[in-house]
N, C-alpha and C positions, 0 to 999 in steps of 0.2 A: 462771625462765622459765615457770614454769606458772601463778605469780600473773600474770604479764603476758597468757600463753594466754588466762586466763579473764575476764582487764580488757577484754582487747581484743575476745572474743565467738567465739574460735575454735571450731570446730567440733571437733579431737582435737588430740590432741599424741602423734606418733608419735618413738620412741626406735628409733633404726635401732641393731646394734651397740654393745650399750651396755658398757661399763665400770666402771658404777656401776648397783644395783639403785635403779630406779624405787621402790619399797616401802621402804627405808630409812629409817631412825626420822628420822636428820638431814631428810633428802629430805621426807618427809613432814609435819614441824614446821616445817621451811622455807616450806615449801608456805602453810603456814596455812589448810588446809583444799581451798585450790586442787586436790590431787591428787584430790581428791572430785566434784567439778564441771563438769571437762574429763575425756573420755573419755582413757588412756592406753592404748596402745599398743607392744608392745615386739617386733622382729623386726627381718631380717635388714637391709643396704640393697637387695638385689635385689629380697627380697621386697616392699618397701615402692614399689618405681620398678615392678615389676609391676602392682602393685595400681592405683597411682596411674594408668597407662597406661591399664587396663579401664577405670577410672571416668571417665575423659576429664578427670583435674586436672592442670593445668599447674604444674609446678615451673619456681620461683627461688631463683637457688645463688646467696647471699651471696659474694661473693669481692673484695678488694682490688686484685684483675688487674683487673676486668671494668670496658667502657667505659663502661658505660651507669648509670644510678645510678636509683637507686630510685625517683624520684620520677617515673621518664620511663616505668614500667612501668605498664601495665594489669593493676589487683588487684580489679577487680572482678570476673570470673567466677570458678568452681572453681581455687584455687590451692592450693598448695603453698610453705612456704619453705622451705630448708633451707639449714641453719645448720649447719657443722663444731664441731669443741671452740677453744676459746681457743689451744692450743698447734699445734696441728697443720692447723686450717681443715676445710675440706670433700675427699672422698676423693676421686681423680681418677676411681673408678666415678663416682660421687653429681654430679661436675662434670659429666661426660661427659653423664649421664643428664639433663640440667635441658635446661629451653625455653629458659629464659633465663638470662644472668649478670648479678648487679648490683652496686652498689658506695653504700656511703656515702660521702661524699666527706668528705674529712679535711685539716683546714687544719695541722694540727699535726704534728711530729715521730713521731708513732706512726703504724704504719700499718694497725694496727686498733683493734677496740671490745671489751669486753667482750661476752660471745655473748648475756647477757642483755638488755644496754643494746641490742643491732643489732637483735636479736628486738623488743625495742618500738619500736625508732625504724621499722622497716619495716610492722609489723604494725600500729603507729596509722596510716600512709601509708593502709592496704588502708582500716580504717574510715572515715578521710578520703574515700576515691575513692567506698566502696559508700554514703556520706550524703548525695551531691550528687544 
């Protein structure tokens, strides 16, 4: 996710709750320099939906519920995504807290993506919207 962060031009990459150290030799080698280049981030999820609130950026809660699909959202001002883990999704604080819910829409048998594969298929959408 953090090579995708820094393909697609993000501004940080905030780790709410995390499970795994950000700093991690794997993480880090994964990374391929990515964790260099994008601002990281590591803190609570309230603190993070606080924060986001004072600075007036609108969060989108990835979720397979949600009617609306990614494509019908406006990703060009101050946004936010926010993405749960593969197993488990997004927290029902982190849902509760979002502007908005979106959904990829999935023709097949699975009813989700990979958290990294959603993270680029949404986050190319936002570059698409802010190049026009």
């Amino acid at each position: 996710m953090l090579r995708t962060a820094d393909s697609a031009g993000c501004d940080a990459l905030v780790i709410c709750d995390p499970v795994t150290d950000a700093f991690n030799p794997n993480v880090v080698r994964s990374s391929q320099g990515a964790l260099f280049s994008v601002p990281v981030a590591v803190c609570s999820s309230a603190e993070a939906v606080a924060w986001m609130q004072a600075k007036g950026i609108r969060s989108l809660a990835t979720t397979p519920a949600a009617t609306k699909t990614f494509w019908d959202v406006d990703c060009r001002g101050p946004s936010a995504l926010l993405l749960g883990s593969e197993k488990d999704g997004l927290s029902d604080f982190m849902l509760g807290s979002a502007a908005e819910r979106i959904a990829i829409p999935q023709a097949g048998l699975s009813d989700s993506l990979n958290v990294s594969m959603a993270a680029g298929i949404v986050l190319f959408e936002a570059v698409r919207q802010r190049r026009k």
